[in-house]
N, C-alpha and C positions, 0 to 999 in steps of 0.2 A: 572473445572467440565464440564461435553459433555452436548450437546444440548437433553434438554430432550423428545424437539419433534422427534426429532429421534430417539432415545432410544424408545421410545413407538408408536411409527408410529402413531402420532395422525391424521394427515392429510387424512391417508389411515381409518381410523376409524371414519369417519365423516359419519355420516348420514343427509341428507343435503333432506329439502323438499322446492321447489321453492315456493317463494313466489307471488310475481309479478314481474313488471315492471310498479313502482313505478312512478308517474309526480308527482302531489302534493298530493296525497290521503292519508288518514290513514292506519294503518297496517289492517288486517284482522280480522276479529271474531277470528279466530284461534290462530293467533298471542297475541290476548288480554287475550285468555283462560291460555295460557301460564304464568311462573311468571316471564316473562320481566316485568319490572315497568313500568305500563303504560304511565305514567304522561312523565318520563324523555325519554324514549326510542321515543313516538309519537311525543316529541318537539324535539328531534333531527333528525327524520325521515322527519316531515314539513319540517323545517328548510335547511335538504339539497335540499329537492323535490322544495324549492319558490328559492333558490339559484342556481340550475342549469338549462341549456338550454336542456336538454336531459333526458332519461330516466335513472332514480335511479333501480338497481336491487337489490334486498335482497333475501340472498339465511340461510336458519337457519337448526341448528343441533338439533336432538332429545329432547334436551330439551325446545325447542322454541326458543334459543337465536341465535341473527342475527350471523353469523359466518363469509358468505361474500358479502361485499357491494360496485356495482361497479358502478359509475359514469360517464356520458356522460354530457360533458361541465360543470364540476365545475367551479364556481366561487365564493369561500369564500372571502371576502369584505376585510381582512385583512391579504390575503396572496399577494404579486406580484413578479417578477421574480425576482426581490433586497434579495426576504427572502433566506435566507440559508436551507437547504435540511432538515434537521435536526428540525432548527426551523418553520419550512411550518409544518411537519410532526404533531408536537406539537402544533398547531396552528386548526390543521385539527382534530386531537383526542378532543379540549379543546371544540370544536364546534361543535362537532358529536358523539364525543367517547359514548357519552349515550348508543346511538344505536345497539353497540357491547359489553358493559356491562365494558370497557375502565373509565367509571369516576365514576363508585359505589363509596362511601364511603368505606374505607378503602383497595381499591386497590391506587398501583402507578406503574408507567412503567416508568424500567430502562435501561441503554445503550441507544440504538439508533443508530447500526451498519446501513451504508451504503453500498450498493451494485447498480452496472449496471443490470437491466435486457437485457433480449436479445430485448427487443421491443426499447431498448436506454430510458425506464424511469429507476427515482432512486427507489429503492427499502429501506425505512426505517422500521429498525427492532427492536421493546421492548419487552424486557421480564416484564411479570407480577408479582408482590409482592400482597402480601395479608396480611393484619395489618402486614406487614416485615417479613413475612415468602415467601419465592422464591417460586411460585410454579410450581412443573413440568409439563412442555406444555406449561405454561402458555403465551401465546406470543400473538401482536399484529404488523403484519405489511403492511405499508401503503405505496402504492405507488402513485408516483406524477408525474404529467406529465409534461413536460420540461418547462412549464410555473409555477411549481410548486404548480396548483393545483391539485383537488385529482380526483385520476386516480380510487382506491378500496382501501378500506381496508380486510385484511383476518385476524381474531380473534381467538383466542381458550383459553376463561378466565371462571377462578373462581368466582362465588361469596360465595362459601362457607366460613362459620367462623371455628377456630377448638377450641379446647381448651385447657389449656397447657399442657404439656406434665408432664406424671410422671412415666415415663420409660426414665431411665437415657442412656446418649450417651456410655458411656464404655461399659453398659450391651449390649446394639445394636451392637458393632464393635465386644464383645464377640460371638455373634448371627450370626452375619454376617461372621465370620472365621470360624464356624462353619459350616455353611449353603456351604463353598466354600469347608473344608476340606473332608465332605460328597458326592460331587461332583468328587472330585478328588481320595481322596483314602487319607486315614492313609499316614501318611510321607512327603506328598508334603510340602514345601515351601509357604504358605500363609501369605504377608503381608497384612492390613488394612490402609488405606488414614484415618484423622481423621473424623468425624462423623459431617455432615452439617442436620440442622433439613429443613425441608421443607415439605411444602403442597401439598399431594396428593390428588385430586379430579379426580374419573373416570370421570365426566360430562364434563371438559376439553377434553379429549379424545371420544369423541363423544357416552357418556356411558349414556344413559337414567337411571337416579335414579329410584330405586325402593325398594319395601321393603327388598330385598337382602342387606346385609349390608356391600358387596363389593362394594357394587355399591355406598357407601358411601365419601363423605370426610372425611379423616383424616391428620395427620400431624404426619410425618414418618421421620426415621433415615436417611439420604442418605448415606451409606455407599459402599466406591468402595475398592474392592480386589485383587490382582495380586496373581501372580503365575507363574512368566516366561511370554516370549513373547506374546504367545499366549491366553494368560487366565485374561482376567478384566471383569469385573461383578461388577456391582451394586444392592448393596441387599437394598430393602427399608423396613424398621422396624419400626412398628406401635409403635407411641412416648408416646401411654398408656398401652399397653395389652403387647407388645414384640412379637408378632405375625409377619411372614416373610410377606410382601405384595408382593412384586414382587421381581424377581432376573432375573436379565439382561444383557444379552452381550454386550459390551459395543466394541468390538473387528469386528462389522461383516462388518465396512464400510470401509476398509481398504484392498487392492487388489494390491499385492506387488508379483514381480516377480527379482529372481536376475540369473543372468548369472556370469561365470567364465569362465575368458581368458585365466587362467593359465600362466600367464606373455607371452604370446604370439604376436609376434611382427609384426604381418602381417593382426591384425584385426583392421578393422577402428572403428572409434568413433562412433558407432551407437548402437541407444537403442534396448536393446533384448528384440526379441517377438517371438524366440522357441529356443530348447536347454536349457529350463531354468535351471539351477542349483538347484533351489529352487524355488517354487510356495503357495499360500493362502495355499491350501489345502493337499500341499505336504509334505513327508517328511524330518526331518533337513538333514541337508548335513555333510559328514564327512569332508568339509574345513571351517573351524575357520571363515575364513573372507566373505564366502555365509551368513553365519547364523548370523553375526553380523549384518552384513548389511541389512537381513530382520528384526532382530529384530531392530534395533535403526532405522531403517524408520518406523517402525509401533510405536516405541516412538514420534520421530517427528510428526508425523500423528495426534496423538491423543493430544500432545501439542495445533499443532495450533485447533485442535476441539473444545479444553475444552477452550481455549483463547477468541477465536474470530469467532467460529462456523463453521471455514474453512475448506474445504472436499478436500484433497493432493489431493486424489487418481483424484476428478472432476477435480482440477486445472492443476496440473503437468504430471496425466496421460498419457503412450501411447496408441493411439490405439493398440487393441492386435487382430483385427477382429467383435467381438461382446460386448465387453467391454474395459474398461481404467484401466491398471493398472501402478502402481508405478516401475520406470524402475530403478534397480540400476547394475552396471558392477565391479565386484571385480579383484584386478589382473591383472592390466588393464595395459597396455605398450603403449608406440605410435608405431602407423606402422614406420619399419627402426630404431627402436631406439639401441645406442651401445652398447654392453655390461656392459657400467659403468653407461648406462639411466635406466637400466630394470634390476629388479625391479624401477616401477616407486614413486621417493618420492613426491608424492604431491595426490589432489583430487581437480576433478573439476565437476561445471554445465556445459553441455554442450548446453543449452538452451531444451532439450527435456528429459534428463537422468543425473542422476550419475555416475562417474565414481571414481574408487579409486586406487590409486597401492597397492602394497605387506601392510597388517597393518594398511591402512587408513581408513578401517570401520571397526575398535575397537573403535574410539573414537567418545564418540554421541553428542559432542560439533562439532565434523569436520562434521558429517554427519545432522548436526543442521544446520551448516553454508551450507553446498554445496546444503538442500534444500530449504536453504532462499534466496538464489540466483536466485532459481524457483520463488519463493510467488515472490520477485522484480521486476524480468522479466515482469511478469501477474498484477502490481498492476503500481506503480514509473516508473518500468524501467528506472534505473538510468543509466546514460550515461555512459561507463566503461571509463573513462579520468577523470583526476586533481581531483578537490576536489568531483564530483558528483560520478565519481570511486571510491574515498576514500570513501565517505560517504555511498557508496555499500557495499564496503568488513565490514567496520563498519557496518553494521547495520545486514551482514551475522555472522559476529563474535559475537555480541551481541546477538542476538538470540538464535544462537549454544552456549554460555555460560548459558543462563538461560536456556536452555534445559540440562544441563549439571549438572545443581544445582538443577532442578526438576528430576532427573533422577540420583541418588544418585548409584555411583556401588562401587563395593571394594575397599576400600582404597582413596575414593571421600572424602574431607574434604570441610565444607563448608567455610572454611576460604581459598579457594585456589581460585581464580583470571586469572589463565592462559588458556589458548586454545590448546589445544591438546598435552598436559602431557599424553595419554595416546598412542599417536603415537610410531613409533618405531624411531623415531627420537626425541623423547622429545616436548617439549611443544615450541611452535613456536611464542605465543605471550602474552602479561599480560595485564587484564582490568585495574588491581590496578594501573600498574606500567608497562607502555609503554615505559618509557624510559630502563628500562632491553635489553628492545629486539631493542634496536638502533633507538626505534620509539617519536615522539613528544607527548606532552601533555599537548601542547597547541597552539594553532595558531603560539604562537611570539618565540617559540622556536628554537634556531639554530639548531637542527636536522629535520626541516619541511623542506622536499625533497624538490627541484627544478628542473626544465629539464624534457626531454621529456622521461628517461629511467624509465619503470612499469609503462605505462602509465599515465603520469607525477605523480608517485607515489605513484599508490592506496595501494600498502600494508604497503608502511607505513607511510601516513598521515592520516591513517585512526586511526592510536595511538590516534589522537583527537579526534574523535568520541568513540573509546574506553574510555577515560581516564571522557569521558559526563556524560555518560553512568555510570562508576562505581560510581561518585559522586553524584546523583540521584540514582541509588539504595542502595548503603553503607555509602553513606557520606562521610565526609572529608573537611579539609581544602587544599585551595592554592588560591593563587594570595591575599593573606590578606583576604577572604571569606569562612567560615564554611557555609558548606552545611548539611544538615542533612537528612540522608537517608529516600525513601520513602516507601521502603519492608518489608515485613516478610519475613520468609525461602521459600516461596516460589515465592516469586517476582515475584508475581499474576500483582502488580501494573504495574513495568517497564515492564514486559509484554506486560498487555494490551496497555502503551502509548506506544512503540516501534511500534506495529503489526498496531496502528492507525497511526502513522507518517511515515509510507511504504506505506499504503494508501491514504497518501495525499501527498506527495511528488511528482515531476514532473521529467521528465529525467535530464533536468538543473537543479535542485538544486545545491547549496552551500551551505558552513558549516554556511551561512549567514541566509540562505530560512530552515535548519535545525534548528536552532535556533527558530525564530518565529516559524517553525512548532510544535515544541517539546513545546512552551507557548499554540500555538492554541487550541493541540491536550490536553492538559494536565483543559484547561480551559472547554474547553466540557466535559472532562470525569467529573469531579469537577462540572461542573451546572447538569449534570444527575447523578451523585453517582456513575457512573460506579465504579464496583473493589473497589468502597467507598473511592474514590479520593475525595481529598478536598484542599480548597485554602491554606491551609498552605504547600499541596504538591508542590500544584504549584508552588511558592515563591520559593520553592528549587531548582524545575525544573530550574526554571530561574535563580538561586542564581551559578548553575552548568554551563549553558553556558558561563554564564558572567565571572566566573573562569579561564573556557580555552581558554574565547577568541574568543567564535564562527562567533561571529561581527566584528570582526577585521581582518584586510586584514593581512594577514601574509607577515613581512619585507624582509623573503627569496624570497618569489613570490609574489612581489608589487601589486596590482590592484586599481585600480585610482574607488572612488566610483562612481557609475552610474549615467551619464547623466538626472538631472531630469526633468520632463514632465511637466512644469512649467508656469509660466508666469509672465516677468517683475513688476514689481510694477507699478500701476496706468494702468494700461493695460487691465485689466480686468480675466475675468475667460478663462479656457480653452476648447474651442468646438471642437472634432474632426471634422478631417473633411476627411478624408481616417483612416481605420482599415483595418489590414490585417486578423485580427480573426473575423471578421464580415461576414455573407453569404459564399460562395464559394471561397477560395484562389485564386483556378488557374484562376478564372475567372474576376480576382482585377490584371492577372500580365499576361506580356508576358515572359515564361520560353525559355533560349535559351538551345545550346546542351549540357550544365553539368549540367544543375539546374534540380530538381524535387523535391517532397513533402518528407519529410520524418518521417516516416518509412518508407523502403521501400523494399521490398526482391525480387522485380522482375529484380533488376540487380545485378553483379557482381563485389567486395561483395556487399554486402550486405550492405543500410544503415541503420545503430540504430536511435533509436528515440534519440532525444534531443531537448527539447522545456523548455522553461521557462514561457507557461500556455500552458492549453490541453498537448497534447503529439504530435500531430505534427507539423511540421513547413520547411521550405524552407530552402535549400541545393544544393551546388553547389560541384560536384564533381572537382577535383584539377589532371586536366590530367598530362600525362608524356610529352605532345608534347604540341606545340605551339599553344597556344589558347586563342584566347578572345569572352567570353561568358558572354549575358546582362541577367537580371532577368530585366525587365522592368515593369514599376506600371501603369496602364490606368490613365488617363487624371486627375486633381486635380484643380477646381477653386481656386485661392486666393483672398482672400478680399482685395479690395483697403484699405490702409491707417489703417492695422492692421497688427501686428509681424506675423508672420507664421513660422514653423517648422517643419522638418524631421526626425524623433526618432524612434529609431531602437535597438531591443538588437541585438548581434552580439556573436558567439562561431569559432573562426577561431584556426586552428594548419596551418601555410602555409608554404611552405621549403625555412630557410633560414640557416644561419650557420653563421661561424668568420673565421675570416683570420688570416697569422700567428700573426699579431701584436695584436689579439683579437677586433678586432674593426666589427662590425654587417655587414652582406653582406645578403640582399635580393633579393633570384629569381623570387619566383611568389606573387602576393600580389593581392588584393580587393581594389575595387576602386569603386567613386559615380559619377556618372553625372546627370544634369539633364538637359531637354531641354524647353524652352520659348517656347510653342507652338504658342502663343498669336504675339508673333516677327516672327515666323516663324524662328526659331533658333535651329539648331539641338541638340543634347547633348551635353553639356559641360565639363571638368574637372571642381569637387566643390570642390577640395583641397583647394581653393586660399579662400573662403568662411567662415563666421566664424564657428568654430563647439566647441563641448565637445566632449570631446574622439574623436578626428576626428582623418584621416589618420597622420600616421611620417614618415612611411618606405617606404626610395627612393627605387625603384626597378631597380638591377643591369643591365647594359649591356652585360654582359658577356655571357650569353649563348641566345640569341636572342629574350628576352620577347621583342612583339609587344608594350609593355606600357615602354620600359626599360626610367628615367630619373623622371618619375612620383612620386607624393606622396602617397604610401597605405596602406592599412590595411598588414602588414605581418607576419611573427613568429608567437606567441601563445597569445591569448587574458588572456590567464590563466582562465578560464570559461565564463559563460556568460557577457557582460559587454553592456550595455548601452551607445549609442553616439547619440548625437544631433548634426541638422545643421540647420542654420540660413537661413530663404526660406523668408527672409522680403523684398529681392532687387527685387523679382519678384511680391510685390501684384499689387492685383489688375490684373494679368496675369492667363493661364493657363500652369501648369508645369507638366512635366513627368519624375521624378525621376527614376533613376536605378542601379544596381548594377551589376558590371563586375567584373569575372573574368580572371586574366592574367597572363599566365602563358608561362615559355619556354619551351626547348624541352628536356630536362631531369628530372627526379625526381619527386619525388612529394610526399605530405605530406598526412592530412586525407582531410581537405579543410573547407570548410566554413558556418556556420549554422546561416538565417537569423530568427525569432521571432519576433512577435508582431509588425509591421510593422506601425508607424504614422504619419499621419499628421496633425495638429493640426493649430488653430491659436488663438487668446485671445482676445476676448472683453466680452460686458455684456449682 
């Protein structure tokens, strides 16, 4: 279902009379005239005015109620930066929501999407229910300041009652086909979505009641109608009388441009912004695969809208001059390709655009997946390598499949499981059944790709994230565990937790961090009702990981579990005592000439992000010539006569290979020193040192690495991986840990990606 505050431009309909600038005072004569409740609205108004260091503003809409309420120096007594985003938000409505009409009786507020604003606060967002009727506009969102308290809230709620309906739903979607056929003409093609009841109040929409009896609540059919690409509307039908209340284009936020290359082999990869093929307002094109391509972007579009409130055209947008729109490229060839390349088979994101060869946007599962590669990009930004690659292309495929099952075309069964059955190559991968397509489904299975080729095999280890996926929404047995599916036909559910476990995933994940993300995310939707998730979903969520395995290091590509952050027994607890996510990075290190922060696009390539908290983190480029370069850590006191420790996650690919007898041979590799500053002792090799995950790999002499005999870090971590060293020979000392790299005068791999940087030591 779309966001109904847009649908109705409630924001733009606000009539809004300042109130004050609020310290601890009552509301106004004015305010009181109104039928805000006096009682609960003036104890929530004291209540923030004695709790804050600053000026409370309240700003109210036509009918006297507070609409927006912004705060300088909150301080609610039971939020601190420990709370979670979510629940601060919830914390801050249970303690104020009076004020904006948030805690009436028989209102409740459901979801709880999270968003960045541009100011770097979180932005939380609930919809309003009214005795369990949804109602349209109804929303309340509160933002928090990075301390997590409250930064405003912005409101737009009911409190009217209705009462039940005795105009039946069939008679409504009769009404409403009606209402669309009249619009169109005799003959058209109109389908009806089924019929959701819900609560229409103009007074949400900033409509001063009066004795007009539009101006009324009521409680209305929602009913949405298609017609081809271009035609959705939402007709709302009064749930007693049968009277049309509104009819709505549900079609006008969406701003889609497509170009055609006509397999031409000299255009580069760039997004079109003239010459379009086809435009919003244009008309269709006589090529098959322009017109596909605008129509199944504007399905996708309107997916993630009705999902998760998401605006493509905001996110994914090009500039086109004075607006954003949705860039897609049909027909599309590489520059130079040979005549057995072009027509090209495949489709990809290119980080700004779509592009597709001959055929590739007919199918709205491919054009699902190539725009969830964008929402990734802009949210996770999942690392395109090993499992965090796989978990990419999974989580694109997964998407483009239940857009696929929402978007039902000729000859769609909903028993069918595959991804692009409707290519001209056939269908190229199975949710059911991974193993069809040469792919895993499950961690411990001998076809879970190894090696560095598909980068270390995103399209098909991502079968496990497929095979998740379809046992959470269809169910099924394997590994000795029935799962039981959590969907209706329109897998509203795996939806919503898919589009939330994009949002919280980091560029490092693994199918480890996906696991737990997919209990987190599934546990929140379930304590707020979202999509009416509940703890028996949950249980399956989980019942489905635990099937394929997601916890488990797959025996093709071993990974040693992570060094934990720990402390001896009798030792005490652990106090850091260096963080590299703490304050300023660059200003905790000294970077030599390969290292910098990453992301990063001001060099050549370009680095992607890859972190295993936040999104960036330190990285050493892996030259072609002979180099040793330090990341050095400023100065670190240790405690006399207590353990100390170095803990570090680590993401390396470094070049190394086999010889003919298969036996390992490493070139460039990563290495630890640290130095006694207290001794006055420069850096040291800390191979010799104890560690967890610490270096193996002797680095060869053959081609002239400066470190060549040493012990280091080299080959492939196989994603991120946790290593610890033992810093206890130095207490009581000041030490300066660092990392080098070294490298010879050939070749070179991607290189090396530092994370969460500690040092810690253990008492009480």
């Amino acid at each position: 279902m779309r966001s109904r505050s847009a649908a109705l431009g409630a924001v733009a309909a606000l009539s809004v009379s300042l109130l004050a600038q609020v310290a601890s005072t009552a509301p106004t004569d004015a305010a009181r005239a109104t039928h805000v409740a006096p009682s609960r609205s003036e104890r929530a108004l004291s209540r923030l005015a004695d709790e804050s260091t600053g000026l409370v503003r309240v700003s109210r809409g036509a009918d006297g109620l507070a609409r927006v309420v912004s705060v300088t120096g909150g301080r609610n007594p039971v939020v601190t930066r420990a709370t979670s985003t979510r629940d601060a938000a919830r914390a801050h409505l249970e303690r104020y929501g009076a004020l904006v009409g948030a805690a009436d009786p028989g209102t409740s507020l459901v979801g709880g999407t999270v968003t960045r604003s541009v100011t770097g606060d979180d932005v939380v967002r609930f919809s309003q229910h009214r005795d369990g009727l949804p109602v349209i506009g109804g929303a309340v969102a509160v933002d928090l300041r990075p301390s997590r308290q409250l930064g405003s809230v912005t409101a737009s709620v009911s409190r009217a009652t209705v009462r039940p309906a005795t105009y039946p739903g069939a008679a409504a979607v009769r009404e409403a086909l009606s209402v669309a056929t009249r619009r169109l003409g005799h003959g058209a093609e109109v389908t009806a979505d089924a019929p959701v009841r819900e609560l229409y109040d103009p007074a949400v929409l900033g409509v001063r009641r009066t004795s007009d009896p539009t101006t009324h609540a009521r409680g209305v059919w929602w009913v949405e109608v298609h017609a081809g690409p271009g035609f959705h509307r939402a007709v709302l039908v009064d749930d007693r009388t049968g009277g049309v209340v509104q009819d709505l284009d549900l079609v006008e936020q969406v701003d889609r441009v497509v170009c055609d290359d006509d397999n031409d082999i000299t255009v580069l990869d760039v997004p079109c912004t003239k010459g379009f093929a086809r435009t919003e307002h244009g008309p269709a094109s006589p090529v098959k695969d322009v017109n596909d391509a605008f129509r199944l972007a504007g399905a996708v579009s309107s997916f993630y809208r009705q999902i998760g409130h998401v605006d493509l055209t905001q996110l994914l947008g090009v500039d086109e001059g004075d607006h954003l729109s949705l860039s897609s490229t049909v027909r599309f060839c590489f520059p130079g390709s040979r005549p057995t390349d072009c027509p090209l088979q495949n489709a990809f994101w290119n980080g700004v655009g779509m592009f597709y060869g001959a055929g590739f946007a007919s199918a709205d599962d491919v054009v699902g997946h190539e725009m969830t590669h964008g929402v990734i990009s802009h949210s996770s930004d999942l690392f395109y390598w090993g499992q965090s690659g796989a978990i990419n292309e999974s989580l694109a495929d997964i998407m483009g499949e239940i857009i696929d099952h929402r978007h039902p075309g000729r000859g769609d069964s909903s028993h069918s499981w595959v991804l692009g059955e409707d290519l001209p190559i056939g269908a190229v991968r199975s949710m059911r059944d991974p193993v069809r397509f040469g792919q895993p489904d499950s961690m411990t299975s001998r076809r879970y790709a190894r090696g560095d080729a598909d980068n270390g095999g995103v399209h098909t280890n991502s079968g496990v994230g497929n095979r998740t996926f379809y046992l959470i929404s269809q169910g099924g047995k394997q590994a000795g565990r029935t799962v039981h599916g959590i969907d209706g036909p329109a897998l509203k559910k795996s939806a919503t937790l898919y589009l939330d476990v994009i949002q919280h995933l980091v560029s490092g994940s693994d199918y480890r961090d996906l696991a737990g993300v997919l209990d987190r995310s599934c546990r929140d939707l379930a304590r707020h009702r979202t999509a009416k998730f509940t703890k028996s979903d949950c249980r399956n969520v989980h019942r489905a990981a635990v099937a394929t395995g997601l916890r488990t290091t797959p025996p093709r590509a071993p990974q040693p579990p992570d060094a934990p952050m720990t402390c001896p027994k009798g030792t005490g607890t652990v106090h850091l005592l260096f963080d590299s996510e703490k304050g300023t990075p660059t200003a905790a290190f000294d970077a030599g000439t390969t290292w910098l922060r990453a992301p990063n696009d001001t060099v050549f390539p370009e680095v992607a992000a890859n972190a295993t908290s936040g999104r960036a983190s330190w990285f050493s480029i892996e030259p072609q010539d002979t180099t040793v370069s330090s990341l050095t850590m400023h100065p670190v006191a240790l405690p006399a006569g207590q353990p100390s420790y170095l803990w570090f996650q680590q993401w390396r690919l470094l070049e190394s290979g086999r010889l003919v007898d298969d036996s390992p041979i490493n070139y460039d590799g990563g290495t630890v020193e640290v130095a006694d500053l207290t001794a006055g002792q420069p850096a040291a090799p800390a191979e010799g040192l104890p560690w967890v995950n610490g270096p193996r790999d002797v680095i060869t002499d053959q081609f002239g690495n400066p470190s060549a005999g040493r012990v280091s870090f080299s080959r492939t971590s196989r994603g991120y991986l946790a290593s610890r060293l033992t810093l206890t020979s130095f207490a009581g000392h000041t030490v300066s840990p660092r990392f080098t790299m070294n490298t010879d005068n050939v070749n070179a791999d991607i290189g090396w990606y530092l994370d969460d940087v500690r040092v810690y030591t253990c008492g009480d």
